[in-house]
MILUMGU-987657 format. One line per field, with one value per residue (C-alpha): x, y, z; residue in one letter; residue number from 0. Coordinates in steps of 0.2 Angstrom, whole numbers, padded with zeros to 4 digits, m for minus. Example, Ala and Ser with C-alpha at 12.3 -4.5 7.8 and 13.67 -1.06 7.14 Angstrom:
u = c(0062/0068)
v = c(m0022/m0005)
w = c(0039/0036)
resn = c(A/S)
resi = c(0/1)
// end
This chain:
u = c(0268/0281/0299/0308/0326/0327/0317/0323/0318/0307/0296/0303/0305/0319/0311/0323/0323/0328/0344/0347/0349/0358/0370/0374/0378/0391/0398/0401/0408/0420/0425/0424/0443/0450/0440/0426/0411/0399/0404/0401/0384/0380/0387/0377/0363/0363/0370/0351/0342/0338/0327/0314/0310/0296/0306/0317/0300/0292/0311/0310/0293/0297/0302/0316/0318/0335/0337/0352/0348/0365/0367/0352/0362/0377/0367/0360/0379/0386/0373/0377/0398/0398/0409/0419/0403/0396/0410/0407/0388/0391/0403/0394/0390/0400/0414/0424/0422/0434/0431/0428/0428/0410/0408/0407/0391/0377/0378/0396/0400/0411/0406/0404/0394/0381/0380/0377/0362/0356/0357/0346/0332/0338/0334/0320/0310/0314/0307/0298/0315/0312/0299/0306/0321/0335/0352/0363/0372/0393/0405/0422/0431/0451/0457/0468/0487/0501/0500/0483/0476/0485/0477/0460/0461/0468/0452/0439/0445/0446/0428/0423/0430/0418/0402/0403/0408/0393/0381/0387/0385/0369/0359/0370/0362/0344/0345/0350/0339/0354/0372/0384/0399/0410/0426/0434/0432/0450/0459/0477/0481/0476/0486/0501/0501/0501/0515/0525/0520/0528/0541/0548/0544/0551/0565/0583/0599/0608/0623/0630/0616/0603/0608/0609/0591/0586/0592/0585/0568/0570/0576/0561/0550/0555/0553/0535/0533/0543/0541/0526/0517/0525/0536/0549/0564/0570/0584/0589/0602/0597/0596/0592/0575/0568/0551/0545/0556/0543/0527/0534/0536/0520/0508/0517/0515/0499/0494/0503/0493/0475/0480/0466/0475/0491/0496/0510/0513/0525/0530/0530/0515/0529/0534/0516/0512/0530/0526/0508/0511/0523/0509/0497/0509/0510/0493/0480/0473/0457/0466/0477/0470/0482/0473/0482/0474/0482/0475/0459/0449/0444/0425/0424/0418/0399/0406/0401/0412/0415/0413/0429/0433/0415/0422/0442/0431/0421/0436/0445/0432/0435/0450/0440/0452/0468/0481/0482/0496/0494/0503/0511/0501/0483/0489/0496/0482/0468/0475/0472/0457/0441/0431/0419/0425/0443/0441/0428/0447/0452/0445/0452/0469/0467/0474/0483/0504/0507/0525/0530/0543/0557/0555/0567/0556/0545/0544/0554/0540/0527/0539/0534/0513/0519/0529/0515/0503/0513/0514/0495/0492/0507/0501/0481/0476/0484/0496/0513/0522/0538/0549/0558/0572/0591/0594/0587/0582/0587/0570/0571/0573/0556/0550/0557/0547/0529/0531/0542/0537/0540/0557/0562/0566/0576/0571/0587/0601/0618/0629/0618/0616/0635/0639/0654/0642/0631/0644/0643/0647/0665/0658/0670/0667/0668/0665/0661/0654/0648/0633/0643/0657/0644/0634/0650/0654/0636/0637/0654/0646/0633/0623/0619/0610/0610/0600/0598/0587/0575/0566/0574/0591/0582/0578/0595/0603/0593/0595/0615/0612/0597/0599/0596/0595/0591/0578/0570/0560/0551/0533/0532/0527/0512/0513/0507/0521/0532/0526/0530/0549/0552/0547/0558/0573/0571/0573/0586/0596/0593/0597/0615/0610/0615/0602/0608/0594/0592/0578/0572/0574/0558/0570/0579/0568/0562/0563/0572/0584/0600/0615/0634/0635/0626/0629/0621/0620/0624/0609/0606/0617/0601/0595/0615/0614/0596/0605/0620/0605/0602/0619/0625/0610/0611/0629/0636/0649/0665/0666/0679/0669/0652/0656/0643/0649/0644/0644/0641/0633/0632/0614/0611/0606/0586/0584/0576/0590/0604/0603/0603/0618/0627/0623/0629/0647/0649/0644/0656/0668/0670/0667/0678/0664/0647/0635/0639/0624/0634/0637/0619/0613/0627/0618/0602/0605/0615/0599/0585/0597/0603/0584/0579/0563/0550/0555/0549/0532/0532/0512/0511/0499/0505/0504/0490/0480/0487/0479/0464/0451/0451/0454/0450/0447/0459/0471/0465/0467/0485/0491/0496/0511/0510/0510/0513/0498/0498/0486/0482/0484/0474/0484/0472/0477/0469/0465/0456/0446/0430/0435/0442/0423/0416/0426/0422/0403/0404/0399/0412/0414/0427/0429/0431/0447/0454/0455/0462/0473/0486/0483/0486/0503/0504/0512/0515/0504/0515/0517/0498/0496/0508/0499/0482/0490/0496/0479/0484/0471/0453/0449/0440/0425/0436/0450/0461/0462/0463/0479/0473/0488/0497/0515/0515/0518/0534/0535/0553/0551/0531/0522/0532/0525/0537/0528/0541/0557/0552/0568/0559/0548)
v = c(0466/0466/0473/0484/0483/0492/0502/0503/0521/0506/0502/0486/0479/0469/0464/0460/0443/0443/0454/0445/0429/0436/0446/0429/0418/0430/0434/0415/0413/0425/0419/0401/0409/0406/0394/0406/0401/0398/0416/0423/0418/0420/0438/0442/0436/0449/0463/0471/0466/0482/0486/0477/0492/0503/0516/0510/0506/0524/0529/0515/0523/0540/0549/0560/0554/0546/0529/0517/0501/0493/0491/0481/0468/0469/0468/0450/0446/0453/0442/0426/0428/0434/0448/0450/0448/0461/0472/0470/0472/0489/0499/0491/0509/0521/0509/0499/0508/0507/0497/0507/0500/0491/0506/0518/0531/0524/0540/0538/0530/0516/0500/0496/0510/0507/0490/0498/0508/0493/0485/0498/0498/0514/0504/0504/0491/0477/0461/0454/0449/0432/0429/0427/0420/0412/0415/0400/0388/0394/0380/0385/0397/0397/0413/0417/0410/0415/0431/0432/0450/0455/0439/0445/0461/0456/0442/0456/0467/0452/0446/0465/0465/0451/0459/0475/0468/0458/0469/0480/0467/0461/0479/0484/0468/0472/0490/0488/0474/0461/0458/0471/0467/0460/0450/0441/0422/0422/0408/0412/0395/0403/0418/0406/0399/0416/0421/0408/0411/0427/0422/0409/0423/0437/0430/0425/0420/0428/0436/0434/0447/0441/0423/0426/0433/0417/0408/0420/0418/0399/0399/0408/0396/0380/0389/0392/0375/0369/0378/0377/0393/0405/0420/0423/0435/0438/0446/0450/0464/0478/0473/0455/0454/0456/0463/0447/0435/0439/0439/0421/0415/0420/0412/0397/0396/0402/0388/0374/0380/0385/0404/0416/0432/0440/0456/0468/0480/0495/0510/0525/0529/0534/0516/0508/0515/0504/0490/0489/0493/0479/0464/0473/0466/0448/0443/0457/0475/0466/0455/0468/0479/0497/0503/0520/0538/0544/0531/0534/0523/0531/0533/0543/0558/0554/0546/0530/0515/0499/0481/0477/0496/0494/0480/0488/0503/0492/0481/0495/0496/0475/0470/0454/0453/0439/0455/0470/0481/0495/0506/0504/0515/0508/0490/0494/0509/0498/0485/0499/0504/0505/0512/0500/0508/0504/0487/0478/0473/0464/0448/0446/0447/0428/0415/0425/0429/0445/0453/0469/0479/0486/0480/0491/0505/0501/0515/0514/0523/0509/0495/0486/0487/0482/0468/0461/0463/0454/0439/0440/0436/0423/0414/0414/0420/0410/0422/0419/0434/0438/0452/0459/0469/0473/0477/0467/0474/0466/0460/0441/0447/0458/0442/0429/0440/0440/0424/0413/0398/0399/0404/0414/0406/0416/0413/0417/0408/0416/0414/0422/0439/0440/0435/0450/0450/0463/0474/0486/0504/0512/0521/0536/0549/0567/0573/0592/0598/0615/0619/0629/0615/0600/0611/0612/0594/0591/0602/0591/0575/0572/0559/0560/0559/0568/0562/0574/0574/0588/0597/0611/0607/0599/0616/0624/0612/0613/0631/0629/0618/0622/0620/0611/0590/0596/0589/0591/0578/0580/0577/0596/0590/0583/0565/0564/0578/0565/0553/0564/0568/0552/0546/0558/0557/0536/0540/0553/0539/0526/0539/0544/0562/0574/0570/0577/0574/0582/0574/0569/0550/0545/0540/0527/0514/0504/0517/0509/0521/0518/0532/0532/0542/0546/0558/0555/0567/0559/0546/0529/0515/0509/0524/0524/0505/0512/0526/0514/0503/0519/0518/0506/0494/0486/0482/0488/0498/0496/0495/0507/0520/0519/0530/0533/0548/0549/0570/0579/0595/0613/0612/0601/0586/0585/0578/0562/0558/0559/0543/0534/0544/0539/0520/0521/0530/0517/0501/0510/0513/0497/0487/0488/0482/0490/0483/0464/0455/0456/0475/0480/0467/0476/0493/0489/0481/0499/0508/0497/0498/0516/0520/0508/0499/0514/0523/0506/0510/0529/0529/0516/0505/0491/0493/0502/0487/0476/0487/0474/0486/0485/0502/0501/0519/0525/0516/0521/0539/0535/0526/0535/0531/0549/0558/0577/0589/0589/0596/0595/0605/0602/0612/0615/0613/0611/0594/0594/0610/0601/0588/0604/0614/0600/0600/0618/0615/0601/0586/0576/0559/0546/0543/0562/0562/0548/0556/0572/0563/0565/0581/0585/0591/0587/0603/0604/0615/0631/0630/0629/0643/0654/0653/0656/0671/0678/0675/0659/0648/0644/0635/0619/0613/0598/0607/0604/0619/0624/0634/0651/0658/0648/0656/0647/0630/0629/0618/0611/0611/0609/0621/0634/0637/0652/0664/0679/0670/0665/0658/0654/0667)
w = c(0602/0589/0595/0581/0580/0562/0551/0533/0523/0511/0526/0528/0546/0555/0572/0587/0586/0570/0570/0588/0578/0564/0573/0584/0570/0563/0580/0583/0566/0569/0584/0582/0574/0592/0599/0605/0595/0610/0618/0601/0601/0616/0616/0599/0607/0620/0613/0610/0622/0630/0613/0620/0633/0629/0627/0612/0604/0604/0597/0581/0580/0578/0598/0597/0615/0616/0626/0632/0625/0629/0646/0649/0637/0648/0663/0659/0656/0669/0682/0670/0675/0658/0660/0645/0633/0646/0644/0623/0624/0635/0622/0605/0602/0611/0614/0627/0645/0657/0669/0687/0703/0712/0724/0708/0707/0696/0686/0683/0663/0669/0666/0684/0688/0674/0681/0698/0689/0684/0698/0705/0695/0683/0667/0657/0660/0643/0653/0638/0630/0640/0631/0614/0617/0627/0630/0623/0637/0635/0637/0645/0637/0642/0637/0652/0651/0659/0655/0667/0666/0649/0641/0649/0642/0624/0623/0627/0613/0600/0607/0606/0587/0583/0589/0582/0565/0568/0571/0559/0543/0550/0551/0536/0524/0530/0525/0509/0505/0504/0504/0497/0488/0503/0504/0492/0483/0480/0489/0498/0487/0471/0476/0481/0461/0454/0465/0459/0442/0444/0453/0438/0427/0435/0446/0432/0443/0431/0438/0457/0465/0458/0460/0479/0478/0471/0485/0498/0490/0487/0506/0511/0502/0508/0526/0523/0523/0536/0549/0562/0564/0577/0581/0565/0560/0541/0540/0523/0518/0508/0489/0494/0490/0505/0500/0489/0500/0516/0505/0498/0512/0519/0506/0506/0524/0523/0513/0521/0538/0531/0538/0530/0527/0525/0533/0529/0542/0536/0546/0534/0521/0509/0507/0507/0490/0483/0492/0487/0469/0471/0478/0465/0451/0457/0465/0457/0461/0467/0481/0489/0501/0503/0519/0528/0531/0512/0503/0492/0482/0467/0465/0449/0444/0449/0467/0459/0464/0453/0461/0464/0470/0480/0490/0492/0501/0513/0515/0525/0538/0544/0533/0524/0512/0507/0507/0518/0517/0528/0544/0561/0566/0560/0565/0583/0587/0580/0593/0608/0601/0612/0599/0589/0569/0574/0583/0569/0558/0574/0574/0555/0561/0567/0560/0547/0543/0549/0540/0552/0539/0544/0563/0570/0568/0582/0593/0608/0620/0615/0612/0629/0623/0603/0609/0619/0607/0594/0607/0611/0593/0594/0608/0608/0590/0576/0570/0564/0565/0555/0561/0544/0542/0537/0553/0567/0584/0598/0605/0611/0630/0627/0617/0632/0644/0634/0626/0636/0624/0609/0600/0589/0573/0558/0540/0531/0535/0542/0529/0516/0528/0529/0508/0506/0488/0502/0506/0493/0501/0511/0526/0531/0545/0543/0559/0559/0543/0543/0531/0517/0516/0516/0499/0490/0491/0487/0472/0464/0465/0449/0459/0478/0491/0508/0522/0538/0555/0549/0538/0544/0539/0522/0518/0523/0512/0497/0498/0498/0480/0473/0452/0440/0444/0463/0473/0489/0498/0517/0525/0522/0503/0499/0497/0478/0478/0483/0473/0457/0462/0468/0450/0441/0455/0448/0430/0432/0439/0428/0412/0419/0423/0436/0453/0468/0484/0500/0511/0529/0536/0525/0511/0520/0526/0510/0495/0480/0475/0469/0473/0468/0485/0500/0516/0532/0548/0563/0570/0575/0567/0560/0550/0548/0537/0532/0522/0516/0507/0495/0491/0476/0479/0465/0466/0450/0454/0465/0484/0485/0474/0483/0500/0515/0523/0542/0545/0559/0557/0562/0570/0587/0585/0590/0609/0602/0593/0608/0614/0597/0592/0607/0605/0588/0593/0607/0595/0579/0591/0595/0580/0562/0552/0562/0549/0555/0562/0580/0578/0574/0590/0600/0596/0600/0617/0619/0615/0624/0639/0637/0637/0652/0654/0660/0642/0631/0639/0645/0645/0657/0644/0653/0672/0667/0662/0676/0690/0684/0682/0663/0658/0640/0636/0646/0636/0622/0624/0629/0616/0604/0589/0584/0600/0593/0590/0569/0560/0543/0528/0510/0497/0483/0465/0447/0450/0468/0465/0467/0481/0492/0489/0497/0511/0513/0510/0524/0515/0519/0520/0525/0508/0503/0516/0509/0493/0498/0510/0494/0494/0513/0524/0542/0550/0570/0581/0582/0561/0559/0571/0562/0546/0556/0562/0547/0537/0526/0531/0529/0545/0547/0557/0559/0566/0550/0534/0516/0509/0507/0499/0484/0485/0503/0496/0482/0468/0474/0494/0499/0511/0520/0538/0543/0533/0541/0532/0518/0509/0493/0487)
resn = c(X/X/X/X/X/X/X/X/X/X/X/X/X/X/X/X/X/X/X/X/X/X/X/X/X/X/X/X/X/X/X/X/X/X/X/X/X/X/X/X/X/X/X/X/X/X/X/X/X/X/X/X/X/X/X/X/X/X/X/X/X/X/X/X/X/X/X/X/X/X/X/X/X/X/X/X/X/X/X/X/X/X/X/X/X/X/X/X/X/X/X/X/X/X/X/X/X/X/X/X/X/X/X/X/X/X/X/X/X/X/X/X/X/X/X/X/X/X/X/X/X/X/X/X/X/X/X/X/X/X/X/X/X/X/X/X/X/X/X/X/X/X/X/X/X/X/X/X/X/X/X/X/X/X/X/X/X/X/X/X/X/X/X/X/X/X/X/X/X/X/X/X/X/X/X/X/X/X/X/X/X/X/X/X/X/X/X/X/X/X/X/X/X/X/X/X/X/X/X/X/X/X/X/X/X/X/X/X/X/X/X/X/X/X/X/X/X/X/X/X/X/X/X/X/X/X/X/X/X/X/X/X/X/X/X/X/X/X/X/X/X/X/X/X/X/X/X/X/X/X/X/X/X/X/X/X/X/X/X/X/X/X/X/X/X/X/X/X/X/X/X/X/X/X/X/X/X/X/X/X/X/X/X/X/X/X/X/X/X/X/X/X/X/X/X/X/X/X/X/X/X/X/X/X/X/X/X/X/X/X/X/X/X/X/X/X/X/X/X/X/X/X/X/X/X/X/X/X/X/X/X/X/X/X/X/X/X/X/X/X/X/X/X/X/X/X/X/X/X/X/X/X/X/X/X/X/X/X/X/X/X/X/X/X/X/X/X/X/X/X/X/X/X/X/X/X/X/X/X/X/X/X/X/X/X/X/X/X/X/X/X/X/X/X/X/X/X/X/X/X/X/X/X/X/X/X/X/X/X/X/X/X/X/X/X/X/X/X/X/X/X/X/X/X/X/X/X/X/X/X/X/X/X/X/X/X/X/X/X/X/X/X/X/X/X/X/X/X/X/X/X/X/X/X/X/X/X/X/X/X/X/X/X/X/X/X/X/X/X/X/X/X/X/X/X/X/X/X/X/X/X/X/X/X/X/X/X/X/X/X/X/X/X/X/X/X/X/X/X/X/X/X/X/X/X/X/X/X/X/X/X/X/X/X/X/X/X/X/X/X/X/X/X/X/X/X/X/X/X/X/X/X/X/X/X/X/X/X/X/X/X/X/X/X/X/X/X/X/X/X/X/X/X/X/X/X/X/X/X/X/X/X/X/X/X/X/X/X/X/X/X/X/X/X/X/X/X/X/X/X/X/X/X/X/X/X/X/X/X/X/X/X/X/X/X/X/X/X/X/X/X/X/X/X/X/X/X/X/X/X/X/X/X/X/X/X/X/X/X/X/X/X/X/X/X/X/X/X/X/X/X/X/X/X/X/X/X/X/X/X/X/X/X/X/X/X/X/X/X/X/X/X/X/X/X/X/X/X/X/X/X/X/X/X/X/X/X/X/X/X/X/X/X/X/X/X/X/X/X/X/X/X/X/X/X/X/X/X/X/X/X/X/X/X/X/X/X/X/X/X/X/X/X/X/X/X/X/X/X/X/X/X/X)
resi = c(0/1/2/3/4/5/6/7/8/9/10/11/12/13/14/15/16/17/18/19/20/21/22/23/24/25/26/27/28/29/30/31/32/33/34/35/36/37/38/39/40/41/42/43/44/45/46/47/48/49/50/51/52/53/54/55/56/57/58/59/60/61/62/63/64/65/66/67/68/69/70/71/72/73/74/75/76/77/78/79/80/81/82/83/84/85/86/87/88/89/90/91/92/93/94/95/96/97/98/99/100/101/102/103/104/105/106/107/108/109/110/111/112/113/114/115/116/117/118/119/120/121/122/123/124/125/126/127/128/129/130/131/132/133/134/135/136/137/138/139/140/141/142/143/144/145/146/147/148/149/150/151/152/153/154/155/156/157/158/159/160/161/162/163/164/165/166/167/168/169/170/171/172/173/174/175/176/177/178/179/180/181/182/183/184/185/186/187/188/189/190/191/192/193/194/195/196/197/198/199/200/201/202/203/204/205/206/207/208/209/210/211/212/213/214/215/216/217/218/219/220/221/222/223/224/225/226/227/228/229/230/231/232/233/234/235/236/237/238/239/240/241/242/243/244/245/246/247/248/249/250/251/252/253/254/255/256/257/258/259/260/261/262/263/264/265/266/267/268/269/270/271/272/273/274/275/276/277/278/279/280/281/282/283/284/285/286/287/288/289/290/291/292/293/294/295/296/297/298/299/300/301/302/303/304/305/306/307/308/309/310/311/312/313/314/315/316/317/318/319/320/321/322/323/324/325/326/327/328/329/330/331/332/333/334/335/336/337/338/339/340/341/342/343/344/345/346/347/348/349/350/351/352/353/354/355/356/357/358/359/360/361/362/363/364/365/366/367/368/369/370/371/372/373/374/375/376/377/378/379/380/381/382/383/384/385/386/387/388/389/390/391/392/393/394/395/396/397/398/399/400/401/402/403/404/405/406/407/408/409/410/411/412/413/414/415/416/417/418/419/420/421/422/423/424/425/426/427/428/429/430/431/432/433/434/435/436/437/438/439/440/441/442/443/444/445/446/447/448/449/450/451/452/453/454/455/456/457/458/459/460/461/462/463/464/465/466/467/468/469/470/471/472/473/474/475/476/477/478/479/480/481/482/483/484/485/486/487/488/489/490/491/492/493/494/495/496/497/498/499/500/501/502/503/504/505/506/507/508/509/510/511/512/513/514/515/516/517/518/519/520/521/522/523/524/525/526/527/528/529/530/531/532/533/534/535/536/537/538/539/540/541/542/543/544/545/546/547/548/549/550/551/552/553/554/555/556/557/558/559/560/561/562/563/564/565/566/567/568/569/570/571/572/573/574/575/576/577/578/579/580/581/582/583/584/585/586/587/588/589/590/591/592/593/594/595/596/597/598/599/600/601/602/603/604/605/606/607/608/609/610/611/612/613/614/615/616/617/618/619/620/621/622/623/624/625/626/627/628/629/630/631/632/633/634/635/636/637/638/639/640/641/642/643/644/645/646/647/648/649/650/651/652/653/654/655/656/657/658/659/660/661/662/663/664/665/666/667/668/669/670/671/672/673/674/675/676/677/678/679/680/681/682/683/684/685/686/687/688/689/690/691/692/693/694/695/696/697/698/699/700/701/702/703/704/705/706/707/708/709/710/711/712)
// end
């Protein structure tokens, strides 16, 4: 008899065997990455086993009899002392069980229990598999250090990564007849000679500023080649360069040490766009991959992709490309992920650079799990990480703890971070500022910017200077909205005229904007020196003339902001100059201890995994970066008409969200349901919606969800 693994709408055939061996070469391939090559095989090898039951055969052939075909492949791993490849061949569908415990019921989905039911006999019978092939020998495979359990857990995931990829490429080439378009034939040295081509090009020390970035970038440089890989800081003001100072430094040392990829890791979507439009320029469109929920490839009109756009889209799903710049929340989530669409990018972040901008944004409730996965990849995976920010978070005692090891070294020495050249705003405080007083002086200034904790207050204030030269930016705006004012608030600047800007926190981290003034209600000292660097960041006008104003104002501060708002009174209270390198430290051992251990890990990820029962869906469903219930809202206009009757016919696809993702507003449970109530949505099978009414999203401010008090209409 000839066992069926696929069956391609041609008629062709791909028997077991052959997808066995195929998927078994990859796998090793992959993890040969991290010295797994023999598990990798022999994990590949297993993974399918359970297609040579009777059962799966009558399926291939046409039963609309379902069949579990994956734990009889974990069941002959599982007797070998196999269990992480068991744990991998289990979830290579429906994704990594959690563990159980060995008294679990056979019927239970725990990984435990479906061994029990093995055990039992509850399988299909798929004995003949011995009779085509053996399962390779697997010589020792060290992937528990001092970290034990954690080290355990972290090496089943990456193992896990390389099967599903596997698998997937393998089925993927014999259904289409061959290879797609895949990957890329540019080398990180060819991208490392275009890099400095632009560099020489680009980069004049004309000028003291620009002079200093010269020596920041050249600093960076010669540190790509000098240091060893390992755990890295770059701490460079605002205005310094920071952006192609990191990505210098990670091609030169990926080069030097043969890394395959680098990574750019960003917190906000609305800074990914600059920063990939910024990689785009020096190494190519075809080498940079911009992977984040917004982001849409276009296909044309026909859905018909070119080559190069061909291979951007299938890059997404495993990251096989030289330049990936996407999310905290795709990088860290991925990385908790039990789910095999999530986890297949995982094996690709060995051996590469990983760059985490703006550092101190890592979320405090998952700062514990993030930490620790960063010194996974540090210690067993190849990676050098580089934490990269103005303003460093104090992490070496969470670093000490997960990496005892390997230090901390910083890329940009001392005495460039403190050159007075970077000290190029007056901070003064306020104190109370009461709404009406705050629009008056809003309204004096030709340029400014004003910074507050919500969109809420965003719109208050608008209201109080809405006219001509006024702009209004939040998450309750699309983000091609964004996009489009962000281009005209650029220009307005760079012409002289009147540009006054009221926005939420998404303006401080990373935009390049360039304000004679800015205001900032009361928060954190980092979004505090986050602010300052939209205020003279290019240096050209006088110290004395370019004022931060710290205000407090009329409304509460949100709860998640208390804390940080006292850290930052306690640290400015005590320091003359709080935007020092000591000041900032200072604040951010405040913060982690005002906040305590439990709040760096409030969902237990941690202990959760050290219970040893390798809870891998539980801890997927707990981690979480964006932890409110959002929901999404597509705001139909001239130019998405056809993409948003698609959605509403159902043919929807991953690509057809990516492309409306510009078109789509996040808006918080009670919002949603306030617009449901009042008629303006066309609900979704998905559980997002479609704007119904037009006049409910304003050309200045975005969507309104209080439909009751509308300011605007």
């Amino acid at each position: 008899m000839v066992y069926l693994a696929h069956r391609a709408e041609d008629g062709r055939t791909q028997t077991v065997l052959e997808h066995l061996t195929g998927t078994a070469a990859l796998c090793s391939q992959f993890a040969a990455a991290f010295g797994a090559a023999d598990l990798g095989s022999f994990t590949g090898m297993a993974h399918d086993i359970g297609k040579y039951s009777a059962a799966f055969q009558k399926r291939i052939n046409g039963s609309s009899n379902t069949t579990d075909h994956a734990t009889a492949g974990a069941y002959e791993c599982f007797k070998r002392g196999r269990s992480e490849a068991a744990f991998c061949v289990a979830g290579h569908h429906g994704g990594l069980p959690d563990g159980g415990t060995r008294g679990d019921n056979p019927d239970l989905p725990t990984f435990l229990g479906r061994m029990n039911r093995a055990n039992s006999g509850g399988l299909e019978p798929y004995a003949q598999w011995s009779q085509e092939l053996t399962l390779p020998a697997v010589q020792g495979v060290r992937f528990i250090g001092k970290s034990g359990l954690l080290d355990a857990f972290f090496f089943t995931r990456m193992l896990y990564s390389c099967l599903v990829d596997a698998d997937y490429l393998d089925t993927e080439q014999f259904m289409q007849g061959e290879a797609p378009p895949r990957g890329s034939d540019t080398t990180i040295k060819s991208l490392w000679q275009k890099a400095e081509d632009y560099f020489a090009r680009k980069f004049s020390p004309k000028g003291t500023l620009n002079r200093l970035r010269c020596e920041i970038l050249e600093e960076c440089i010669r540190q790509g080649e000098a240091q060893k890989p390992g755990l890295f800081t770059l701490t460079v003001p605002t205005g310094g360069g920071k952006t192609t100072a990191s990505l210098a430094f990670a091609l030169r040392h990926a080069c030097t040490h043969h890394k395959k990829r680098i990574i750019y890791v960003i917190p906000y979507t609305s800074i990914i766009e600059q920063t990939a439009k910024t990689f785009r320029k020096i190494l190519g469109d075809e080498n940079v991959l911009e992977h984040h929920f917004n982001n849409g490839y276009d296909t044309g009109e026909k859905g018909e992709a070119s080559p190069e756009t061909e291979k951007l889209l299938r890059a997404t799903e495993n990251w096989d490309m030289p330049v990936i710049v996407t999310t905290s929340v795709q990088f860290f989530e991925s990385l908790y992920a039990n789910r095999s669409s999530r986890c297949r990018k995982l094996h690709n972040l060995a051996d590469s650079v990983v760059i985490f901008d703006e550092a101190q944004m890592l979320p405090i409730p998952y700062l514990r799990p993030c930490v620790s996965a960063i010194a996974q990849l540090t210690a067993h995976y190849g990676v050098s990480a580089v934490l990269c920010t103005a303003t460093q978070p104090a992490l070496s005692p969470l670093f000490r703890e997960f990496l005892p090891d390997v230090p901390i070294t910083e890329l940009c020495p001392g005495e460039m971070m403190e050159n007075p050249i970077f000290k190029r705003v007056s901070f003064q405080s306020a104190g109370l500022l009461p709404w009406t007083d705050l629009t008056a002086q809003l309204r004096q200034a030709s340029q400014v910017l004003c910074i507050v904790n919500s969109r809420k207050n965003a719109q208050t204030v608008y209201e109080g200077i809405h006219g001509e030269g006024s702009f209004h930016l939040s998450t309750l705006m699309t983000p091609r909205h964004r996009t489009r004012v962000l281009e005209e608030i650029r220009q307005r600047l760079e012409d002289g005229r009147p540009c006054r800007v009221v926005s939420t926190s998404l303006i401080e981290a990373g935009v390049d904007v360039d304000f004679p003034l800015v205001f900032r209600e009361e928060s954190g000292l980092d979004s505090i020196l986050q602010a300052a660097g939209r205020c003279n960041r290019e240096g050209k006008r006088p110290v004395s003339e370019s004022i931060v104003t710290v205000f407090q104002s009329e409304t509460e501060p949100p709860k998640l902001f208390s804390i940080a708002i006292g850290a930052a009174h306690e640290t400015m209270d005590q320091y003359a100059d709080f935007a020092e390198t000591e000041a900032i430290s200072n604040y951010f051992d405040k913060l982690l201890d005002l906040k305590g251990s439990a709040a760096q890990d409030q969902k237990n990820i941690l202990p959760q995994i050290m219970n040893g029962d390798f809870p891998f869906r539980t801890v997927a469903e707990r981690f979480r970066l964006i932890e409110e219930n959002t929901y999404t809202v597509y705001i139909p206009n001239d130019d998405n008409q056809e993409l948003i009757e698609q959605l509403r016919l159902g043919y929807v696809t991953r690509q057809l969200f990516r492309n409306l993702g510009q078109d789509g507003v996040s808006v918080y449970l009670q919002d949603f349901q306030k617009l449901d109530e009042n008629g303006a949505l066309e609900l979704l099978a998905d559980g997002s919606a479609i704007l119904l009414d037009p006049d409910l999203y304003m050309p200045n401010t975005g969507l309104t969800p209080n439909v009751e008090r509308n300011y605007f209409i």
